[in-house]
Every structure is written in C-alpha cells, then in structure tokens.
C-alpha positions in Angstrom: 32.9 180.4 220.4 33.5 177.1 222.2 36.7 175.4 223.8 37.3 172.0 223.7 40.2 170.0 225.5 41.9 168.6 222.2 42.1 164.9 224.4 43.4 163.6 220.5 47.3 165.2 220.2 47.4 166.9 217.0 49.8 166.6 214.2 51.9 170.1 214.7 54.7 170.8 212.1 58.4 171.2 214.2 60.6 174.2 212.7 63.5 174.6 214.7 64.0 174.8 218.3 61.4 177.7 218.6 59.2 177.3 222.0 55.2 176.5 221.1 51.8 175.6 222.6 48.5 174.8 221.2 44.9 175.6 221.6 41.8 174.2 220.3 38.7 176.0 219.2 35.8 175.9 217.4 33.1 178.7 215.9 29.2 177.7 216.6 27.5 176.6 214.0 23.5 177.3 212.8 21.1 176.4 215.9 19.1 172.7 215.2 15.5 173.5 215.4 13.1 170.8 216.6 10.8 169.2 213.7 7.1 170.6 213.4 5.4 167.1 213.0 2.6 166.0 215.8 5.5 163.4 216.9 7.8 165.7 217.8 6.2 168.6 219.7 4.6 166.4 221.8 7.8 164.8 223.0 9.8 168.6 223.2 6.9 170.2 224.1 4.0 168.5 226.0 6.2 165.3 227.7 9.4 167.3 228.4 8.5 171.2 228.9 6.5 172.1 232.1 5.5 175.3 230.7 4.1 173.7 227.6 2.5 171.2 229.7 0.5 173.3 232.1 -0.7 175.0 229.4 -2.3 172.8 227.3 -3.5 170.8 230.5 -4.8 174.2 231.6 -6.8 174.6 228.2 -7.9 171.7 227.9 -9.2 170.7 231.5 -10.7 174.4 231.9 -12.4 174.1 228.5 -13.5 170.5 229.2 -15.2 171.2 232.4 -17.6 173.4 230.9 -21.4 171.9 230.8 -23.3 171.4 227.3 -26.6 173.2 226.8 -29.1 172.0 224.1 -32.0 174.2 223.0 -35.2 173.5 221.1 -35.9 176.6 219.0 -35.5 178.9 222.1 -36.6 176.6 224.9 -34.1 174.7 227.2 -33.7 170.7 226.3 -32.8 168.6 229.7 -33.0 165.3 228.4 -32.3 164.3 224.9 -30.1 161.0 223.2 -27.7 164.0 221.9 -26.9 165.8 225.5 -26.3 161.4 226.4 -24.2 160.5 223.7 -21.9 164.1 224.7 -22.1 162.9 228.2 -20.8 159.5 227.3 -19.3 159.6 224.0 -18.1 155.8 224.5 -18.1 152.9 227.1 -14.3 154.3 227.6 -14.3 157.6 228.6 -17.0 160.1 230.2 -18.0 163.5 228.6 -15.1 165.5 230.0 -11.9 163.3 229.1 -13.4 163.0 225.6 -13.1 166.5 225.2 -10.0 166.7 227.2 -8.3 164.5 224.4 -10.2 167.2 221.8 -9.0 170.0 222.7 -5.1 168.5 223.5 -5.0 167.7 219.9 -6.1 171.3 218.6 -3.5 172.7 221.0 -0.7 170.5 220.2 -1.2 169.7 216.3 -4.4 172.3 214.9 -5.9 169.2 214.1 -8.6 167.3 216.0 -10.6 164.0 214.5 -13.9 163.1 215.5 -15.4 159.7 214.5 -19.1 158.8 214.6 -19.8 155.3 214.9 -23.8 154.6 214.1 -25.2 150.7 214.7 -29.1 150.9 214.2 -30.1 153.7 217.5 -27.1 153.6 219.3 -24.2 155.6 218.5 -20.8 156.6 219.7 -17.9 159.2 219.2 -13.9 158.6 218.8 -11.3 160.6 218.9 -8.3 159.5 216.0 -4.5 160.4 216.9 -3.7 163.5 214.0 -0.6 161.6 213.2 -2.2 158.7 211.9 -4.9 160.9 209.3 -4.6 162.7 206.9 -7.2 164.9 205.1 -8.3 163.2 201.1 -9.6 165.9 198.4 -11.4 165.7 195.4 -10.4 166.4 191.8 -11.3 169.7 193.0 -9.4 170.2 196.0 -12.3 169.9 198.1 -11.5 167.7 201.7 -14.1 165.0 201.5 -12.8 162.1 203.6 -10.2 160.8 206.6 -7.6 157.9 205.7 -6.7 156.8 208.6 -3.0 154.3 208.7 -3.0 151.9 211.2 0.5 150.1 210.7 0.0 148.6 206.6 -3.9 149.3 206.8 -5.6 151.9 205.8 -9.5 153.0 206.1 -11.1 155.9 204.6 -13.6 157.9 206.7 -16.2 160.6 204.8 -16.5 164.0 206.1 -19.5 165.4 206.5 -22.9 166.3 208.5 -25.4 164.1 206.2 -25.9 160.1 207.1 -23.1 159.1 204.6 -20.4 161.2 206.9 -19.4 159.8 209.9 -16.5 162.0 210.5 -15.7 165.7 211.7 -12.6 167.6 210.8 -12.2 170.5 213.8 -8.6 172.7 213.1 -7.4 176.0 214.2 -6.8 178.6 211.9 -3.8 178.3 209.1 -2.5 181.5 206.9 -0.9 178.7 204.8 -2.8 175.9 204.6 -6.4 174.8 203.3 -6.1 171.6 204.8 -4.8 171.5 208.2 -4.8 173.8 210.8 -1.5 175.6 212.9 -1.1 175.2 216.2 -0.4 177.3 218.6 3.3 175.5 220.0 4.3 176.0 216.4 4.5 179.6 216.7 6.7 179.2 220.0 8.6 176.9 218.7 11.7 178.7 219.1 10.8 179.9 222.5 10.5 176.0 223.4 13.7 175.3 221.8 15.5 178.0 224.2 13.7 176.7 226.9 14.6 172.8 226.2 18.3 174.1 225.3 18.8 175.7 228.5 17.8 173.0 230.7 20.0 170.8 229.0 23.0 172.9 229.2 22.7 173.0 233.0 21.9 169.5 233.4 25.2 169.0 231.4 27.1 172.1 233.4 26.0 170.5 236.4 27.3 167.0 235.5 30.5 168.5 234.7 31.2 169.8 238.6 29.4 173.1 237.7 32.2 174.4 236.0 32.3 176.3 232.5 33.9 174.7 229.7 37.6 175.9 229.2 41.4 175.1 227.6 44.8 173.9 230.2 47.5 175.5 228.0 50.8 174.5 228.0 53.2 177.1 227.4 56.4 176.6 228.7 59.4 178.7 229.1 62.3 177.0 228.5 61.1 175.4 225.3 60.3 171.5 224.8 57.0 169.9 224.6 54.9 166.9 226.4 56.7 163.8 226.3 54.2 161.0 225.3 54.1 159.7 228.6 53.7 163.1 230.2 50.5 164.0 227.5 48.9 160.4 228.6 49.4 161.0 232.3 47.8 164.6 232.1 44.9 163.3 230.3 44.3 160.8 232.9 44.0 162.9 235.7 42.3 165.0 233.9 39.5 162.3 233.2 39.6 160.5 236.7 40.3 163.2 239.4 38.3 166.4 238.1 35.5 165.4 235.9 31.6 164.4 237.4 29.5 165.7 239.8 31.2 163.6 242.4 34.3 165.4 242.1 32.7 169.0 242.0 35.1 171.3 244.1 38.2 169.1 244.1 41.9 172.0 243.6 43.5 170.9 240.2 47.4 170.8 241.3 49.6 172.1 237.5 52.8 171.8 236.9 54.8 174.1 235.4 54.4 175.3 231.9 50.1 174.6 232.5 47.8 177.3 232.8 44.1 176.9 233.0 41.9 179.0 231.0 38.3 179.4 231.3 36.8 179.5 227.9 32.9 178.9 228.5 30.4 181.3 229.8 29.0 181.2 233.7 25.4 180.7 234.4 25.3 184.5 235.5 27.1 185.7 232.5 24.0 183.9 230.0 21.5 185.1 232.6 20.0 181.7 232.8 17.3 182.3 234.7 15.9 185.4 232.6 16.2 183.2 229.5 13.8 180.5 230.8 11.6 182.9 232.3 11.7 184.8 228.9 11.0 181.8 227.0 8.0 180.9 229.3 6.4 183.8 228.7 6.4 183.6 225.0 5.0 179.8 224.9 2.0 181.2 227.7 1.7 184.1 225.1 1.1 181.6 222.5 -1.4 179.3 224.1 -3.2 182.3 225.4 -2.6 181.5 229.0 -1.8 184.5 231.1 1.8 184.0 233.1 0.6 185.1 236.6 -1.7 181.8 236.2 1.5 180.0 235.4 3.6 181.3 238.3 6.1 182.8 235.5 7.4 186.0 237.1 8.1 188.7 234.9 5.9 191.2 233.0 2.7 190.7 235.0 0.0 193.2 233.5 -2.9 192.3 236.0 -3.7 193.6 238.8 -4.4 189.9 240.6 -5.1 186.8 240.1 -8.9 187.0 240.0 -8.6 189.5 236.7 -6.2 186.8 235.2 -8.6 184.4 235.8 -11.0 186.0 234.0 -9.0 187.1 231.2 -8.2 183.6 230.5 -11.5 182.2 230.3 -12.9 185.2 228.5 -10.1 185.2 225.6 -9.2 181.6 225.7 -11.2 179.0 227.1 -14.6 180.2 225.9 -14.1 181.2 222.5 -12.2 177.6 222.3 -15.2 176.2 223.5 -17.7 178.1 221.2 -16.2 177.3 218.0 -16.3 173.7 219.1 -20.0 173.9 220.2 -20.6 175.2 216.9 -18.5 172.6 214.8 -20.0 169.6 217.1 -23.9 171.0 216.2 -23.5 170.9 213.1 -21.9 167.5 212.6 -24.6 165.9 215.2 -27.7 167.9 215.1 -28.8 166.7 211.4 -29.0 163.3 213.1 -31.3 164.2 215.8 -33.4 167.2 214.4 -33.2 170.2 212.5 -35.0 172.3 215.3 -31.9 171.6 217.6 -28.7 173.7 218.7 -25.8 172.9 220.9 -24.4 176.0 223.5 -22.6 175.4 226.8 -22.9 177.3 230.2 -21.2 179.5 230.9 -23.0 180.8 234.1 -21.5 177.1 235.8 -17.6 178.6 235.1 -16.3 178.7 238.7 -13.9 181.9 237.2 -16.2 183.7 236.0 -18.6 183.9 238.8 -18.1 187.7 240.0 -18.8 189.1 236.5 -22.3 187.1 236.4 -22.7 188.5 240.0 -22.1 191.6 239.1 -24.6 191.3 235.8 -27.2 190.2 238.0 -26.9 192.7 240.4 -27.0 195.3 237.4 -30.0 193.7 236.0 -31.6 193.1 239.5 -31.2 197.2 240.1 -33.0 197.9 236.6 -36.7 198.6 237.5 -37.8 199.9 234.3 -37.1 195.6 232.8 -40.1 193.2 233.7 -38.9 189.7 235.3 -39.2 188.1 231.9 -37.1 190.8 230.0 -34.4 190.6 232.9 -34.4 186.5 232.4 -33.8 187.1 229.1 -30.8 189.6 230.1 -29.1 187.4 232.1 -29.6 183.8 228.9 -32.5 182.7 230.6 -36.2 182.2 229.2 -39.5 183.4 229.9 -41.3 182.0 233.0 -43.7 179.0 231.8 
C-alpha cells in the first residue's frame, strides 16, 4: 500500500454538521519489468548496475587475455598469417580488445557477429553491434546470411566457412529459439530489476530528508474543516520548509486538529541492504561469476579466494573460450589450410597456475612415464 499527500483538495459530499477528515491511498499495481532487447539491458544492466558490470567486464577481460595456440596436425605453429590476423584483427584494435567486444556481446545479448573482410592476401575481422543484425533464412528455415541496418541502408552478409561466406554467427544456447541465442542477464532479469529498483528508491528516500512516505490528517474535535486559506497555507509549508535533502531533520510545528502518520516503510523494515545483496548474487549466479570474486557478502561456499579463482576460470572463462576457439577454426581455418586447428593456453592463465603446478609435480613424481609420455601429459609434444 502507498500514501500520498492528496496536495489537490478533493470534492467531499457535506451531510450535516457531522465532524470529518480525509485520507488518501492507493493499492500497488503490477511491477514494470525492463524490456529484453540488446538496447535496453545494456543501459539497466551493463551502464547503470555495478554488479552487472563487473561481471561481464570480468568475463570478458579474463576470457580475452587468454593466448591463441595454432597446431599443424599435432605439431605446435609459432608463426602463421592466421595466429597475425587473431593478433591484429584490424588497424583499430589489437587481439585482446577484439575479443573483449566478442565476448561482451555473447554476455549481454547471446549474439555475437563476426565479419571477414578479404582484399586479394590481406584480410581483416569486425565485430557488428547485435542490434543492428539480424539473422535471414531460407525457404527452409535454414540461417544463411546477416542483414545488417545502418540508418535506411541495408547490406546482406553470407554465413558460412567456404570463400562465398564472409561472416560468423557465434550465440549462446536458446531452449526457444533456432535463431538467436539467450543471454545470460536475461535470466536475471528480475534480480536486476530489484537491484535497479532499490537504488532508486533510496536515491528518492534520500532526496526526500530520509524520511518514509506518510499522510498529515486532519481530524478535528470540535467539527469544521480547512478554510481555503488555511488548506493553501499548510500546503505551502509543507512544500518550502520540510521537503529536500537540505531540510533533512528540520521539527514540523501542527496545529491542532493535525496528526502526522507514517504510512511508508523504513529502510530497516524492507531490509535494504539484504535485498541488494540478494539480488547480486543471483545476477553473479547467472554470469557464472562466483560472489567472493565480486566482494558480495552472503552465501560464500569457498573456502578462499584462490579456490574461487579457480572455479571461475574452470566453469566459466575456459569453456567460454573453447567454444569460441572452436567456432573461430572453423570459420577461418578453411581459408588457410585444412591441416590446421585453433586451441588457446591455458598453462599462461595466471589463476590457474597451482593446479598446473601441482600436475607437474604429479607427473614429475611418475617414474614408470618416459620424458616424452610426461610432455604429452602435461599438452606438450615429443622432443624434436
């Protein structure tokens, strides 16, 4: 239920002499949900939510840092046009921020668009905003182009691996959707509208002297009512002398017949802080990111940060990373050579550094492996 100050005097039918007050009120309605276009979440979600923010920065820059690896059959490829053209995708980003921007738009829309621009040997790869495409079938159904909208133009882009296709459709998972993929802020949508809500009541609570909403009721006890004059006057003061931060604290002086009735509820009494914290932990739950990483406190279920760590790389970053190893080889590789395959390191992951000690101290201890079958333990090759 909510309060309001009825500042516009109603029209209240007069029988007899009998002694009466008023009181406003009105019942909430249904809660306003933010829109599930690309737009939108990224305004709610990525430019006005922190925890939403970390995590897809998180993600991304954790998932971006991870170094390429391109193998010939089973041997290890140091220089080759393809590991350059990952390296510098285009003369306006490195390696890294390219896939930065990848992986922010699987995060924030399930959706991320790869363009390969080819002029004679050289080549280069763009990213295209998931607003601005959308995915064109056949009579079949089948996705076999990009239109991309640019203001009034249009351009179609074909999908595929082959030289005619110059363009790579990456998306997460959708239980509803052949097309387009679902991301993951979707399915915290209603966390991050809690979250958004509550910071905006406070901002509002605070504006208003940090006082709940509530009702002055006049009830006097001699019968009468408000003259016009009096009803102005009261709203007056009302408005100048006890409204804005500026005037937080400042005694309200009533007159008699006025009583003043707190109608709203108290920061303690809608256990603010638990709700944010509560809703943080649902949008880290969604992205994958463990809360300890984010600072949320709450339900913590590792031991330290270390195990956290690892957790996140292991059930987040890597497998992100792998699928998109695997998408990007086989979009690129057919223009370079059949023999080729695209993998990344994961022995350069600053997080996951004790577990490869501890596998090569494991495989260091085995004396029953020859050097060449422990190399091959631990991802590497035979000695040459």
């Amino acid at each position: 239920m909510g309060w309001n100050w009825p500042w516009a005097r109603p029209k209240v039918e007069r029988k007899g002499d009998g002694v009466y007050g008023f009181v406003a009120l009105h019942a909430q309605g249904d809660a306003a949900w933010t829109r599930r276009d690309y737009a939108t979440l990224a305004r709610e979600g990525f430019m006005r939510n922190p925890t939403v923010h970390r995590c897809v920065r998180l993600i991304a820059e954790a998932a971006a840092s991870v170094p390429w690896l391109l193998y010939e059959q089973q041997s290890e490829v140091s220089e080759h046009p393809l590991l350059e053209l990952l390296a510098r995708p285009n003369p306006r980003c490195s390696g890294a921020s390219f896939m930065e921007v990848l992986y922010g738009h699987l995060l924030m829309s399930g959706n991320a668009y790869v363009e390969l621009v080819e002029a004679g040997e050289t080549r280069e790869l763009h990213l295209l905003r998931p607003d601005h495409v959308s995915v064109v079938t056949d009579a079949s159904g089948w996705p076999v182009a990009l239109e991309q909208r640019q203001g009034e133009k249009k351009r179609r882009i074909l999908l595929g691996s082959e030289r005619e296709g110059s363009a790579l459709h990456l998306r997460l998972f959708h239980p509803l959707d052949d097309l387009y993929g679902f991301p993951p802020l979707q399915a915290a949508l209603m966390a991050l509208d809690i979250q958004n809500a509550a910071g905006r009541w406070n901002k509002a609570l605070l504006d208003n002297s940090a006082r709940p909403s509530g009702a002055l009721v006049y009830a006097p006890k001699d019968g009468g009512n408000l003259t016009e004059e009096q009803y102005e006057r009261l709203k007056s003061e009302l408005e100048e002398g006890y409204t804005g931060a500026a005037r937080a604290g400042r005694p309200m002086l009533l007159e008699g017949g006025l009583d003043w009735k707190a109608m709203g509820l108290t920061p303690k009494d809608m256990d603010f802080g638990e709700a944010k914290n509560g809703a943080s932990r649902e949008i880290a739950l969604a992205f994958g990111v463990p809360p300890m990483i984010l600072g949320i406190p709450g339900d913590n279920t590792y031991a330290n940060y270390q195990e956290a760590n690892r957790a996140f790389y292991r059930m987040t970053v890597l497998p992100l990373v792998a699928r998109t190893a695997a998408e990007l080889s086989a979009f690129l590789v057919p223009r370079f050579g059949s023999s080729l395959r695209l993998s990344f390191d994961a022995d350069q992951i600053d997080g996951l550094a004790l577990e490869r000690e501890a596998l090569w101290s494991r495989i260091g201890a085995a004396d029953f492996l020859t050097d060449d079958e422990k190399r091959e333990a631990v991802g590497y090759g035979p000695r040459s």
